[in-house]
mmCIF file as Biopython writes it, N, C-alpha, C and O atoms, coordinates in Angstrom:
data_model
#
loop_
_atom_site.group_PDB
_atom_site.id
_atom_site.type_symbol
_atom_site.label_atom_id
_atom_site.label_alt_id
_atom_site.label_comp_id
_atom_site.label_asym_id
_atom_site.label_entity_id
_atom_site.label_seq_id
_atom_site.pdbx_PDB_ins_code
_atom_site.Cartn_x
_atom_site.Cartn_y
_atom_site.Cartn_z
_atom_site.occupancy
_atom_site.B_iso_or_equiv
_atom_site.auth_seq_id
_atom_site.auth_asym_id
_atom_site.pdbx_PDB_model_num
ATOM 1   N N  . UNK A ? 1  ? -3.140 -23.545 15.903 1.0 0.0 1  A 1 
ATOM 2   C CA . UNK A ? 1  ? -2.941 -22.108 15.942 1.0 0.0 1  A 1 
ATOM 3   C C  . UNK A ? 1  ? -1.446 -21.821 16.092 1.0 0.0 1  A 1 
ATOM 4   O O  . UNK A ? 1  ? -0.817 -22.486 16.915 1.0 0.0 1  A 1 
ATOM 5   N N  . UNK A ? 2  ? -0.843 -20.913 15.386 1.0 0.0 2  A 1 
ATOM 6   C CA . UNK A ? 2  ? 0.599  -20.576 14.900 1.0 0.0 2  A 1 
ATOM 7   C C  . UNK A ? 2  ? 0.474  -19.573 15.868 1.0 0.0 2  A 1 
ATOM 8   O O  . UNK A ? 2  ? -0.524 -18.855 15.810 1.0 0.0 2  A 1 
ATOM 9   N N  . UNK A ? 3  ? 1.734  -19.299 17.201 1.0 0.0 3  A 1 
ATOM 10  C CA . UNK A ? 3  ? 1.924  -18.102 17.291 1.0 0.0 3  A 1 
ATOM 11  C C  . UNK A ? 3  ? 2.772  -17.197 17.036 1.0 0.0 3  A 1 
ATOM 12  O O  . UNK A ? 3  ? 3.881  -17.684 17.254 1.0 0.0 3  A 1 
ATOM 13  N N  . UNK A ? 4  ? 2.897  -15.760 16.568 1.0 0.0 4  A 1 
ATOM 14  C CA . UNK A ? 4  ? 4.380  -15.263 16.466 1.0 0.0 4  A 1 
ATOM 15  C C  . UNK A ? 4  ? 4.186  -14.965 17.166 1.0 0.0 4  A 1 
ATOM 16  O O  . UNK A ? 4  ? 3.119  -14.948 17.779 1.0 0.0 4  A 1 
ATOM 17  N N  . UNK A ? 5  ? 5.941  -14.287 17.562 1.0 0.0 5  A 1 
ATOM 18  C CA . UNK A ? 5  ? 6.439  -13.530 18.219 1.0 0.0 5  A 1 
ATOM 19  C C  . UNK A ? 5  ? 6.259  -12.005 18.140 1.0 0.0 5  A 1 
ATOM 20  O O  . UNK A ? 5  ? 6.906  -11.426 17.267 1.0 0.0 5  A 1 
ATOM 21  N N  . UNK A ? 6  ? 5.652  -11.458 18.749 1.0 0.0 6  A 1 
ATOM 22  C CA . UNK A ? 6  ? 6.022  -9.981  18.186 1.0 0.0 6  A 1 
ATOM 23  C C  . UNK A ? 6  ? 7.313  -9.141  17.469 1.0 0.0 6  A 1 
ATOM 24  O O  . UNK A ? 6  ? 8.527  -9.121  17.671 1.0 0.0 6  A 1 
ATOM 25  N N  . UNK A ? 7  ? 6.664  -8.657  16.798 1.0 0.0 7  A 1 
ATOM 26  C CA . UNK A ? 7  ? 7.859  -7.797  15.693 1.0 0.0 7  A 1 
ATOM 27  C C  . UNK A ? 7  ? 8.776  -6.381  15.942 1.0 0.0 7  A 1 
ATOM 28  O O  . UNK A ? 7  ? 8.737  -5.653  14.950 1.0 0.0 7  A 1 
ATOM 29  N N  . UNK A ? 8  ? 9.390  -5.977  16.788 1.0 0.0 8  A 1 
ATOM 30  C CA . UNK A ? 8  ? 9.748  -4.773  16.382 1.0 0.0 8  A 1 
ATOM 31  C C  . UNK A ? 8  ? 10.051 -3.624  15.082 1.0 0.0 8  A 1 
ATOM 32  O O  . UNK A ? 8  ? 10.483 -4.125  14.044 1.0 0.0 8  A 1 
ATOM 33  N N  . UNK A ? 9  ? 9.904  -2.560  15.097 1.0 0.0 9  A 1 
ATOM 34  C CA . UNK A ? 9  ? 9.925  -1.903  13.900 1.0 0.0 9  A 1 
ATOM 35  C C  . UNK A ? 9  ? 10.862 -0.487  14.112 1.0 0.0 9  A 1 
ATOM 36  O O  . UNK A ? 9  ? 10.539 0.504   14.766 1.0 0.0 9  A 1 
ATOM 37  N N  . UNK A ? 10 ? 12.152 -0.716  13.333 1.0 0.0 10 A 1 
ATOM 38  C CA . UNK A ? 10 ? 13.067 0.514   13.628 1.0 0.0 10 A 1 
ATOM 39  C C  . UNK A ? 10 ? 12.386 1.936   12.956 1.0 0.0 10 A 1 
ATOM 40  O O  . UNK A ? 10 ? 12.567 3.090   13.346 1.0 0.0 10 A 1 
ATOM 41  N N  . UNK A ? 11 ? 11.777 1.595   12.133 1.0 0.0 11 A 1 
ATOM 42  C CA . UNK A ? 11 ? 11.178 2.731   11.006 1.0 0.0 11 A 1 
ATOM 43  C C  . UNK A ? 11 ? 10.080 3.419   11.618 1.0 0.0 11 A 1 
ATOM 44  O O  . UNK A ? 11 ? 9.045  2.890   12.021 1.0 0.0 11 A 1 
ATOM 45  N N  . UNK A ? 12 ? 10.432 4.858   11.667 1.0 0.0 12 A 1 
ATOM 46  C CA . UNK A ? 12 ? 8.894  5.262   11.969 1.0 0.0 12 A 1 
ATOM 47  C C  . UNK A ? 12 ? 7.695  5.388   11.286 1.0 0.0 12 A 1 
ATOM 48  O O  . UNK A ? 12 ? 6.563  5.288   11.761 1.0 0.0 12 A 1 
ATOM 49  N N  . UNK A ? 13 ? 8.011  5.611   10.157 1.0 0.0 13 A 1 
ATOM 50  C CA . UNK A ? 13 ? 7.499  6.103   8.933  1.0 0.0 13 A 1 
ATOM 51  C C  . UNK A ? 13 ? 6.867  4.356   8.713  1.0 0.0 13 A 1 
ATOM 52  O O  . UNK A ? 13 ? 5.778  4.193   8.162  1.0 0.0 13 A 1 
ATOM 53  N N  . UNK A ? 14 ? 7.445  3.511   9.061  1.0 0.0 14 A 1 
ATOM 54  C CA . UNK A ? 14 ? 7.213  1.636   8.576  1.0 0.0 14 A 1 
ATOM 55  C C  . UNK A ? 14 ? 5.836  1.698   9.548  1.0 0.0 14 A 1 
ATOM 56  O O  . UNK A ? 14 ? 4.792  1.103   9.282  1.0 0.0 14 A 1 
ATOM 57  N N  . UNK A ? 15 ? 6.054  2.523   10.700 1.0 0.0 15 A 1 
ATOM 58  C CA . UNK A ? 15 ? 5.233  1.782   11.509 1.0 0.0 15 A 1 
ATOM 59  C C  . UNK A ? 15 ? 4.151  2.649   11.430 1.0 0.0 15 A 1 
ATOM 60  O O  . UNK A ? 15 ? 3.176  2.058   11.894 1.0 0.0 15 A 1 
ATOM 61  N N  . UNK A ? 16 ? 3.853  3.780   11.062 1.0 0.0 16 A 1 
ATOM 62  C CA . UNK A ? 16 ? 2.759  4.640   10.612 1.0 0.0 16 A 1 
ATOM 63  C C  . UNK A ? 16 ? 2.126  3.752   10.000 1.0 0.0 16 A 1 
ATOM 64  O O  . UNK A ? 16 ? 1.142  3.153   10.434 1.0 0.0 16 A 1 
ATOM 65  N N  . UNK A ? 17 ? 2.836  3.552   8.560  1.0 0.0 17 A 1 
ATOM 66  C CA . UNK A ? 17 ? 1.533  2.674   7.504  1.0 0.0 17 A 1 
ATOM 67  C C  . UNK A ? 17 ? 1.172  1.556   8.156  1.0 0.0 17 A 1 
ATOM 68  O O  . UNK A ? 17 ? 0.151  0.954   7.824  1.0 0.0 17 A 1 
ATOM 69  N N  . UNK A ? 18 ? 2.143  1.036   9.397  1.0 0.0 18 A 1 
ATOM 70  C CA . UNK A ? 18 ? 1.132  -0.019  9.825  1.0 0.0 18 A 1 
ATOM 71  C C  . UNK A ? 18 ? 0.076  -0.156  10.743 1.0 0.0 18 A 1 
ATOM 72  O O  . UNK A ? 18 ? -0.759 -1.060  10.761 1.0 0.0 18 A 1 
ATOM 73  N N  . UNK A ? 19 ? 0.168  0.780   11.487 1.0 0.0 19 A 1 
ATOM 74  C CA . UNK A ? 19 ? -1.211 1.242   12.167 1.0 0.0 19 A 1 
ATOM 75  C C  . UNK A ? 19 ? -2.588 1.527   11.361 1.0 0.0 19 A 1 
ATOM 76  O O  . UNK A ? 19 ? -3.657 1.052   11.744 1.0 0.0 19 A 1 
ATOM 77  N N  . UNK A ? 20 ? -2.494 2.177   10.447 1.0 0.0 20 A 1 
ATOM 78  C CA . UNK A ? 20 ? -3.720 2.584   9.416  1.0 0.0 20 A 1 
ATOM 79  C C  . UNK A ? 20 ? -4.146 0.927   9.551  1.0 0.0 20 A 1 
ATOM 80  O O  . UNK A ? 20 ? -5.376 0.936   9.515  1.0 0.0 20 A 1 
ATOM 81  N N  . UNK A ? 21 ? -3.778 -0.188  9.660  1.0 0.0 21 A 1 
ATOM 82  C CA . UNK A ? 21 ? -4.500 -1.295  9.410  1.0 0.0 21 A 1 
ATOM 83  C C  . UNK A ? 21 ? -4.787 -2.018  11.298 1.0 0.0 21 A 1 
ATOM 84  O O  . UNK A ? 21 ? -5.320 -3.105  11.524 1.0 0.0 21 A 1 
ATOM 85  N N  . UNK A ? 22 ? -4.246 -1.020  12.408 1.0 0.0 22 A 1 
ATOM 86  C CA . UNK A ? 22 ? -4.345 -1.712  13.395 1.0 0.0 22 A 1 
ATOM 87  C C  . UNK A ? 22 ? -5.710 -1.557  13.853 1.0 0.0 22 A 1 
ATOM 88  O O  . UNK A ? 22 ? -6.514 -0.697  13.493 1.0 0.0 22 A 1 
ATOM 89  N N  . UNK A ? 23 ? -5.914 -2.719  14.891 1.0 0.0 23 A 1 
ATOM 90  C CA . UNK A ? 23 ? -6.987 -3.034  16.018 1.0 0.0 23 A 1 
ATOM 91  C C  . UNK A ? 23 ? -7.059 -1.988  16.869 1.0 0.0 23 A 1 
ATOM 92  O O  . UNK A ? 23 ? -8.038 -1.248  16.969 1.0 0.0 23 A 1 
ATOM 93  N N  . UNK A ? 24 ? -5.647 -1.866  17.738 1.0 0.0 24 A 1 
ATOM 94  C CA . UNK A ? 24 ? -5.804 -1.446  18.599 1.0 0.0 24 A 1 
ATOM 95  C C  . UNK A ? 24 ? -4.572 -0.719  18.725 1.0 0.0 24 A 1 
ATOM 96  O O  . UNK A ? 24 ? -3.886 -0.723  17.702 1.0 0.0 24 A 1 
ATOM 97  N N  . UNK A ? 25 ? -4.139 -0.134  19.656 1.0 0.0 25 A 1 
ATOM 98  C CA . UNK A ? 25 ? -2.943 0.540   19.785 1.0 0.0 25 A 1 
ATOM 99  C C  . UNK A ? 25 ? -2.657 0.719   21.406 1.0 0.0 25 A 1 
ATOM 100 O O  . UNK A ? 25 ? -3.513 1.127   22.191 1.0 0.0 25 A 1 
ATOM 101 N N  . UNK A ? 26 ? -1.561 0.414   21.706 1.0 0.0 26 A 1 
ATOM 102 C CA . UNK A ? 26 ? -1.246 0.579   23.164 1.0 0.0 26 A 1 
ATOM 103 C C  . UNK A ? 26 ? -0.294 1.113   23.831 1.0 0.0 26 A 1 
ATOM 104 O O  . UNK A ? 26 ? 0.474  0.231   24.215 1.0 0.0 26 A 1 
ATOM 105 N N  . UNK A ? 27 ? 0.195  2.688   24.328 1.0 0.0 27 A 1 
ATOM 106 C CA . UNK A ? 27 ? 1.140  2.617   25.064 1.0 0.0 27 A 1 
ATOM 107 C C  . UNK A ? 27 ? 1.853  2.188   26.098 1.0 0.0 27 A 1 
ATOM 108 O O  . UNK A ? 27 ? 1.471  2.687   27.156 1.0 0.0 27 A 1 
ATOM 109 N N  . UNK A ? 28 ? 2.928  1.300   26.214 1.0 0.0 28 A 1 
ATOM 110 C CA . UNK A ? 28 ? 3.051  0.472   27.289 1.0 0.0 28 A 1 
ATOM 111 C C  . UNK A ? 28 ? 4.062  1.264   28.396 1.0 0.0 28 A 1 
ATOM 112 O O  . UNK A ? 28 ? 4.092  1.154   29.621 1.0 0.0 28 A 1 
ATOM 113 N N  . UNK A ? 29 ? 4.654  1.875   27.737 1.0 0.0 29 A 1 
ATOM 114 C CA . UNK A ? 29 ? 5.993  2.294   28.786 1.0 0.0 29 A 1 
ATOM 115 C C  . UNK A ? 29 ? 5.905  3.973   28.538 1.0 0.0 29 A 1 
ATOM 116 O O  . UNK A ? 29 ? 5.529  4.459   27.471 1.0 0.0 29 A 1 
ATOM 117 N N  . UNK A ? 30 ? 6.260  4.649   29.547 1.0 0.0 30 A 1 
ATOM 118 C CA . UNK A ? 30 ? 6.659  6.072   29.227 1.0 0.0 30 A 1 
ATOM 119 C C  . UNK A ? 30 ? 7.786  5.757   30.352 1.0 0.0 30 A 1 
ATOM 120 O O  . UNK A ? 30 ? 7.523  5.409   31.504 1.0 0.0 30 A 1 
ATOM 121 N N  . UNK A ? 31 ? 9.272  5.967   29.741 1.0 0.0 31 A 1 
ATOM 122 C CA . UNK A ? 31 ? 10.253 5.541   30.976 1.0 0.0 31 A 1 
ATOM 123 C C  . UNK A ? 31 ? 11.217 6.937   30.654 1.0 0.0 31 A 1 
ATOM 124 O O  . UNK A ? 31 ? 10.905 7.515   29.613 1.0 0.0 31 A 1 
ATOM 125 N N  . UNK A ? 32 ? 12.175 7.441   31.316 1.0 0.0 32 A 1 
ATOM 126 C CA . UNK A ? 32 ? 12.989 8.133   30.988 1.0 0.0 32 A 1 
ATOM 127 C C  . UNK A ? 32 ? 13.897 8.656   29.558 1.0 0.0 32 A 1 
ATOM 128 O O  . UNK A ? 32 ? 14.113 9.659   28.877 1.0 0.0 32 A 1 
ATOM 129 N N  . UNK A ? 33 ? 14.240 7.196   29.661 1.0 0.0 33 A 1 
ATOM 130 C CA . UNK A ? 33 ? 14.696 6.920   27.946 1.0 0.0 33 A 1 
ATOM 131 C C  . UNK A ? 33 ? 14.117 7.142   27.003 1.0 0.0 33 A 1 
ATOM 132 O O  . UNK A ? 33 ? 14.268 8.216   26.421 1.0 0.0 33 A 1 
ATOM 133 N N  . UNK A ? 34 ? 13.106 6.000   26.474 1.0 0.0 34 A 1 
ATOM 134 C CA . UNK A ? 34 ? 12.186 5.941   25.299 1.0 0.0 34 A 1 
ATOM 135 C C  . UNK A ? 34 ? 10.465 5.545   25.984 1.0 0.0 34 A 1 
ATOM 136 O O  . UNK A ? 34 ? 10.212 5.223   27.145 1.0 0.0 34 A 1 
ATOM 137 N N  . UNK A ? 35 ? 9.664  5.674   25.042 1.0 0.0 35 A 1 
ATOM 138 C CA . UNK A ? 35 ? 8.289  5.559   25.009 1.0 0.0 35 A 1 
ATOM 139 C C  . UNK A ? 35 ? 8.301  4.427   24.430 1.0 0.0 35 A 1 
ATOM 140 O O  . UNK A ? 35 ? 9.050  4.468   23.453 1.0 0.0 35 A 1 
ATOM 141 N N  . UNK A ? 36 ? 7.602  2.990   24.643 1.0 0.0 36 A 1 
ATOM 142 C CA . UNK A ? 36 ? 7.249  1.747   23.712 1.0 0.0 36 A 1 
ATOM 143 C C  . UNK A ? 36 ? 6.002  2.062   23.152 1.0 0.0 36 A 1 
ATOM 144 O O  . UNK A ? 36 ? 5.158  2.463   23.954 1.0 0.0 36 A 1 
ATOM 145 N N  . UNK A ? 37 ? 5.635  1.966   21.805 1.0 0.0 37 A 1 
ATOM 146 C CA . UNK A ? 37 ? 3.983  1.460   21.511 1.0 0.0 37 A 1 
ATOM 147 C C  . UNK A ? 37 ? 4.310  0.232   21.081 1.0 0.0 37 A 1 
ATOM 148 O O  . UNK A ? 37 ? 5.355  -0.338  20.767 1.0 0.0 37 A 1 
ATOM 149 N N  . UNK A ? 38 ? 2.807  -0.128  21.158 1.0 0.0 38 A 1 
ATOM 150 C CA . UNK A ? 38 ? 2.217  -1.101  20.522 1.0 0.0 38 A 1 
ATOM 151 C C  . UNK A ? 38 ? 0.978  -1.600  19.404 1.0 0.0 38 A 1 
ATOM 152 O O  . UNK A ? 38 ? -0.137 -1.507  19.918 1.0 0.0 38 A 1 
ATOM 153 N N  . UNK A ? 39 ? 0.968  -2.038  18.173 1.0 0.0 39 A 1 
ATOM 154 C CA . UNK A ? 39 ? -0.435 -2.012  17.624 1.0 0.0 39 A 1 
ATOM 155 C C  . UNK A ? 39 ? -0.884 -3.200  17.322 1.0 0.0 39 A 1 
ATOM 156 O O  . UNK A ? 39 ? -0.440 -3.635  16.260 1.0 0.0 39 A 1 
ATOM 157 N N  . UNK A ? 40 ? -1.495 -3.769  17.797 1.0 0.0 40 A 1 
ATOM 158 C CA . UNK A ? 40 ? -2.434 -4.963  17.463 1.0 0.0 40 A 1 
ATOM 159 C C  . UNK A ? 40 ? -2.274 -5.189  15.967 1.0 0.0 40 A 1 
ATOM 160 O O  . UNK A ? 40 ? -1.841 -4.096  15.604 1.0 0.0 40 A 1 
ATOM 161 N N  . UNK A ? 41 ? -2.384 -6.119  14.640 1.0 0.0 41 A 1 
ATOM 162 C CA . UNK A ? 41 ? -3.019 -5.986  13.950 1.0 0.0 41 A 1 
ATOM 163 C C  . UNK A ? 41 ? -3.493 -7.649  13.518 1.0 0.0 41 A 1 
ATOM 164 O O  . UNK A ? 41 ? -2.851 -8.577  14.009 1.0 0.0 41 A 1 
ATOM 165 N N  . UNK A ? 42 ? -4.724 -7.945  12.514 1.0 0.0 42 A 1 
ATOM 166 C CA . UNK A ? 42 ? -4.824 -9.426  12.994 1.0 0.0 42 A 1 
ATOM 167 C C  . UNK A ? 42 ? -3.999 -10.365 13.003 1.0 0.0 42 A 1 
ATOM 168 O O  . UNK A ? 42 ? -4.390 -11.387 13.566 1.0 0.0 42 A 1 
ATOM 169 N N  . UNK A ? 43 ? -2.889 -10.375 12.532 1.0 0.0 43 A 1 
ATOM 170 C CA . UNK A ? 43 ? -1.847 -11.528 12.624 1.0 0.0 43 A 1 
ATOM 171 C C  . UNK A ? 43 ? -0.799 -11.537 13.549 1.0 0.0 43 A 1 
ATOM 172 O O  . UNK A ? 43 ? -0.276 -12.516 14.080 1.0 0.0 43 A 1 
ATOM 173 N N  . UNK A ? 44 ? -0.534 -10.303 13.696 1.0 0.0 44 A 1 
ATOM 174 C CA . UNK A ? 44 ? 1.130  -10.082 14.897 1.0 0.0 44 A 1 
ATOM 175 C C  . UNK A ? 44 ? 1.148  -8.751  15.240 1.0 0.0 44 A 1 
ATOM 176 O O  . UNK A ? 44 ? 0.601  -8.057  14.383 1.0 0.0 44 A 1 
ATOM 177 N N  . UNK A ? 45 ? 1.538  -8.199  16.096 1.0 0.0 45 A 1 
ATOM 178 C CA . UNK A ? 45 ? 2.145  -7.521  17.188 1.0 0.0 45 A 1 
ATOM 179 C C  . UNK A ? 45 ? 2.985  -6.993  16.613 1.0 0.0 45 A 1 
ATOM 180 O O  . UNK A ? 45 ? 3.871  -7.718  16.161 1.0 0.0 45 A 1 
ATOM 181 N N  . UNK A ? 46 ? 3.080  -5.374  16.360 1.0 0.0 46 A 1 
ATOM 182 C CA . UNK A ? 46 ? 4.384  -4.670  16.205 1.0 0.0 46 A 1 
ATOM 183 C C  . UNK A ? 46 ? 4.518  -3.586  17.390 1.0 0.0 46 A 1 
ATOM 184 O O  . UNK A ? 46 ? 3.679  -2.917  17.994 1.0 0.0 46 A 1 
ATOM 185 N N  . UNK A ? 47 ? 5.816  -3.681  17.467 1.0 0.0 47 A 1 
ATOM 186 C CA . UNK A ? 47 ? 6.040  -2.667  18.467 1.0 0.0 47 A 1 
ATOM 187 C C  . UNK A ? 47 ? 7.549  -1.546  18.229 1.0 0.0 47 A 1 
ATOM 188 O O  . UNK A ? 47 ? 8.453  -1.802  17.434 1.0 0.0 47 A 1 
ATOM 189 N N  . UNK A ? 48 ? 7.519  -0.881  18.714 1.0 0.0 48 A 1 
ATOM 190 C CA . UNK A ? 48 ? 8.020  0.288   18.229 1.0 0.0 48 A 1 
ATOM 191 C C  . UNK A ? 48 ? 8.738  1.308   19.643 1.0 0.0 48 A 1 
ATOM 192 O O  . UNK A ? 48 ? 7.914  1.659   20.488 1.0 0.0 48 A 1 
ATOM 193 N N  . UNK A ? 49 ? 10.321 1.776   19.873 1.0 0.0 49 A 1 
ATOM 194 C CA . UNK A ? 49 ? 10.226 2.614   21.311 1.0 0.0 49 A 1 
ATOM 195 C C  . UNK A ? 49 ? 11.036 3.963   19.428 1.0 0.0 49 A 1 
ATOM 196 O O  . UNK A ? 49 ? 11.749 4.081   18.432 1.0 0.0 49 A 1 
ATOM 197 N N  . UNK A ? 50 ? 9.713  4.696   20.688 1.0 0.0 50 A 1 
ATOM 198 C CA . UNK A ? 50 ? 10.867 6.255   20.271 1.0 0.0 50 A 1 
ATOM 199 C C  . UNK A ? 50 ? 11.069 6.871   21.631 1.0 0.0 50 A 1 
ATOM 200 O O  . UNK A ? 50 ? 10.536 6.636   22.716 1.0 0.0 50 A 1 
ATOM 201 N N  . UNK A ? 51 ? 12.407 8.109   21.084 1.0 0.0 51 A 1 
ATOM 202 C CA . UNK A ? 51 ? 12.887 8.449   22.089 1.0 0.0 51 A 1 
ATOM 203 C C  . UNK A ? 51 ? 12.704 9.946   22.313 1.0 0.0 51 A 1 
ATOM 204 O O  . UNK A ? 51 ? 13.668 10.668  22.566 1.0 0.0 51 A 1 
ATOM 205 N N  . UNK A ? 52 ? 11.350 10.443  22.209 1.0 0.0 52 A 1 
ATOM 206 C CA . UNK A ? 52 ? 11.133 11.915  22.297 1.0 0.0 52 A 1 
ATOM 207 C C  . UNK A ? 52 ? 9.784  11.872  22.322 1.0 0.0 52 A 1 
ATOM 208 O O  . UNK A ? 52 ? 8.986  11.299  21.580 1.0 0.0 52 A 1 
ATOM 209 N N  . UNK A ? 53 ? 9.641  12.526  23.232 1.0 0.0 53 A 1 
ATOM 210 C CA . UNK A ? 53 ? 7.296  12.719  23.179 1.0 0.0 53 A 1 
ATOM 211 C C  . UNK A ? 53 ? 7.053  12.917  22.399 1.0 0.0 53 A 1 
ATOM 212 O O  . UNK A ? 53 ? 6.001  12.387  22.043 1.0 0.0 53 A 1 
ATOM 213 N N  . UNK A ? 54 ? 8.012  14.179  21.028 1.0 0.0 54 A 1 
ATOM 214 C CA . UNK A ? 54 ? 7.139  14.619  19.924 1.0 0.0 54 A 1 
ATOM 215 C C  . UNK A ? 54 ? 6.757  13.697  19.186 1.0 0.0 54 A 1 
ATOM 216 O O  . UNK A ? 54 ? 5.668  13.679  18.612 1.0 0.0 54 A 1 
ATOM 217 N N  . UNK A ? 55 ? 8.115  12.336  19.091 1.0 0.0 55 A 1 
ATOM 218 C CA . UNK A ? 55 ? 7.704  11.568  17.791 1.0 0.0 55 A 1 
ATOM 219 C C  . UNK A ? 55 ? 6.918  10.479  18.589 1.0 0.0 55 A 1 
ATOM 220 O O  . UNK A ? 55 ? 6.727  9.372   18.085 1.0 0.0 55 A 1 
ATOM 221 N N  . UNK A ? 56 ? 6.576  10.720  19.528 1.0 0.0 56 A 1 
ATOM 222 C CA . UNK A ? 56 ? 5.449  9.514   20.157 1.0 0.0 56 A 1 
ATOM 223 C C  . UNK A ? 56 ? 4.194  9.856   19.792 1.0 0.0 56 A 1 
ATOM 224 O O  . UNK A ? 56 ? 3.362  9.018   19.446 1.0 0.0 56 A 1 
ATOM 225 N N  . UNK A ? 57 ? 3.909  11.463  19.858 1.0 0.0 57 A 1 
ATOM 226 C CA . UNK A ? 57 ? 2.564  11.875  19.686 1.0 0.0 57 A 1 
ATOM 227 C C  . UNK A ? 57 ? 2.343  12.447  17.922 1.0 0.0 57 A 1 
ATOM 228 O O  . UNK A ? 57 ? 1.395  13.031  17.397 1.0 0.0 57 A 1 
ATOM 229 N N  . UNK A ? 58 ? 3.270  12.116  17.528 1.0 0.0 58 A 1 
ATOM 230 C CA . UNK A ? 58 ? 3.287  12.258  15.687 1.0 0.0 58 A 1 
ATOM 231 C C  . UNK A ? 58 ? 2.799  11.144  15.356 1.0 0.0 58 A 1 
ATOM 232 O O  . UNK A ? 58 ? 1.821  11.240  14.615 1.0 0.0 58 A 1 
ATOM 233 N N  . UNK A ? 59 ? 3.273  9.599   15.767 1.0 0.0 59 A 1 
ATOM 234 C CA . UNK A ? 59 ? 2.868  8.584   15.585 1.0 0.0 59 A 1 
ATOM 235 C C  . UNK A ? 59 ? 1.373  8.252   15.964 1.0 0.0 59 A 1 
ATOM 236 O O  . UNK A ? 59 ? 0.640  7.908   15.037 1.0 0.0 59 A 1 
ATOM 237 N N  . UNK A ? 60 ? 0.923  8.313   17.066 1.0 0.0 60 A 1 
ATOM 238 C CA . UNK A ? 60 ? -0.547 8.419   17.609 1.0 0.0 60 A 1 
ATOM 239 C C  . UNK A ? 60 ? -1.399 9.493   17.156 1.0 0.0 60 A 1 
ATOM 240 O O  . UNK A ? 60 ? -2.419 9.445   17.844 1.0 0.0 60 A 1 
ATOM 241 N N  . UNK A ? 61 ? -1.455 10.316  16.432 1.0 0.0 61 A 1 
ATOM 242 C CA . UNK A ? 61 ? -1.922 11.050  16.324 1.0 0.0 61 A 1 
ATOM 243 C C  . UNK A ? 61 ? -2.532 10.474  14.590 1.0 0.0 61 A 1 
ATOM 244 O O  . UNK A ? 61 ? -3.700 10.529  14.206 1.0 0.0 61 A 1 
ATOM 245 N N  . UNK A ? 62 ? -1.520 10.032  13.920 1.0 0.0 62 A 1 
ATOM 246 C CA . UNK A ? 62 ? -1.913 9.339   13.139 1.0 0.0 62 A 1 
ATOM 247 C C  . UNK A ? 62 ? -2.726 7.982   13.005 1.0 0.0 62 A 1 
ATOM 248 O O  . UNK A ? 62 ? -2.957 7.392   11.949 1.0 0.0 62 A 1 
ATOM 249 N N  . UNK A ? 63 ? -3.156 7.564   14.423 1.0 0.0 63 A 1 
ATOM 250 C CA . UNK A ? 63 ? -3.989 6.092   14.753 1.0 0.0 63 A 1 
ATOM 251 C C  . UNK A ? 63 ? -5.710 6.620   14.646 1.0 0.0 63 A 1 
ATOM 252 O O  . UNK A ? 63 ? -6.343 7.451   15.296 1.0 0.0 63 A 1 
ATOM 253 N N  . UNK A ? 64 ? -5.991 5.946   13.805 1.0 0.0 64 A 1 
ATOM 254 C CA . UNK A ? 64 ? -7.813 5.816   13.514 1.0 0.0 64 A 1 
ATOM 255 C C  . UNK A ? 64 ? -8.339 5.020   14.925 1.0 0.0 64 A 1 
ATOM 256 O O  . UNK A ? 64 ? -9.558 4.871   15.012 1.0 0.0 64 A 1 
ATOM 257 N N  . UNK A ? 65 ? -7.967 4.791   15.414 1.0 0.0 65 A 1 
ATOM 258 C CA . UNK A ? 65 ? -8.179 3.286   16.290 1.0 0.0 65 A 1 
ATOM 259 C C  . UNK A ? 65 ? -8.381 3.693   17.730 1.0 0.0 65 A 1 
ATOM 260 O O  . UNK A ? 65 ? -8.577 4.904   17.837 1.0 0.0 65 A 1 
ATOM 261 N N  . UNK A ? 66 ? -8.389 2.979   18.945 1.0 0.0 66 A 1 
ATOM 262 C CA . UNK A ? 66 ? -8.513 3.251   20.287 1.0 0.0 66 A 1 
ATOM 263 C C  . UNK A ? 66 ? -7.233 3.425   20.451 1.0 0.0 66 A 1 
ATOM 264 O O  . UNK A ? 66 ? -6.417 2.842   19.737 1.0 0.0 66 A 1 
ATOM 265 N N  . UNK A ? 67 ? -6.845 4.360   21.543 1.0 0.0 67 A 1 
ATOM 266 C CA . UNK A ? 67 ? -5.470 4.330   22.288 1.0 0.0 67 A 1 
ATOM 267 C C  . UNK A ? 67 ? -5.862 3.979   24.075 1.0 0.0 67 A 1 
ATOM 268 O O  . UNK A ? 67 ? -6.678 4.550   24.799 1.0 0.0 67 A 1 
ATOM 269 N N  . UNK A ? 68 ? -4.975 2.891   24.370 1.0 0.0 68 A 1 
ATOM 270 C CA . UNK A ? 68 ? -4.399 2.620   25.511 1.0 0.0 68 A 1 
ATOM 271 C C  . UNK A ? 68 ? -3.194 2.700   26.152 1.0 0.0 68 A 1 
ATOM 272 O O  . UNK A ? 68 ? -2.182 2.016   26.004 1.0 0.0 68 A 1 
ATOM 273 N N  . UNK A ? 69 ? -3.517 3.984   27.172 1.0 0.0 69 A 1 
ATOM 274 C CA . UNK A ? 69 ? -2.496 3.588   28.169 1.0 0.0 69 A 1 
ATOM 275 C C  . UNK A ? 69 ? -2.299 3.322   29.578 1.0 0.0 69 A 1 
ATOM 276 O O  . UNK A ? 69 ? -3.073 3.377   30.534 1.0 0.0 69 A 1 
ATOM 277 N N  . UNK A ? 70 ? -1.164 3.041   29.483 1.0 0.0 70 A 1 
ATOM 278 C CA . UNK A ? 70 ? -0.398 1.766   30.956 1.0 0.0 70 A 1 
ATOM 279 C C  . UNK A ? 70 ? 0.639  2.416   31.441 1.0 0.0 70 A 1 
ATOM 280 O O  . UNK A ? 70 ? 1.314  1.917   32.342 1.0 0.0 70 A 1 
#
């Protein structure tokens, strides 16, 4: 079994189309600065910080999937 590393993704718009294919989705951080997500999908881990609630909840809002948060 190969593992990666998880991927970050500067693009928001990159990481939209990649949710449409995620498992799961997870918010990990709500910190001062930025918001991290996260989306499962079967091979690797992308993750993603924006730095404004709106574009946190533009992004999730677009998830078919479960949301978790932490």
């Amino acid at each position: 079994m190969v593992i990666s590393m998880p991927m970050e993704i500067k693009d928001k718009n990159e990481f939209i189309k990649l949710i449409q294919h995620a498992k799961r989705i997870i918010v990990v951080r709500r910190l001062p600065k930025y918001i991290k997500i996260k989306a499962r999908l079967s091979r690797r881990l992308y993750t993603i910080k924006v730095y404004s609630e709106e574009e946190a909840e533009e992004i999730l809002k677009n998830a078919k999937v479960e949301i978790v948060e932490y």
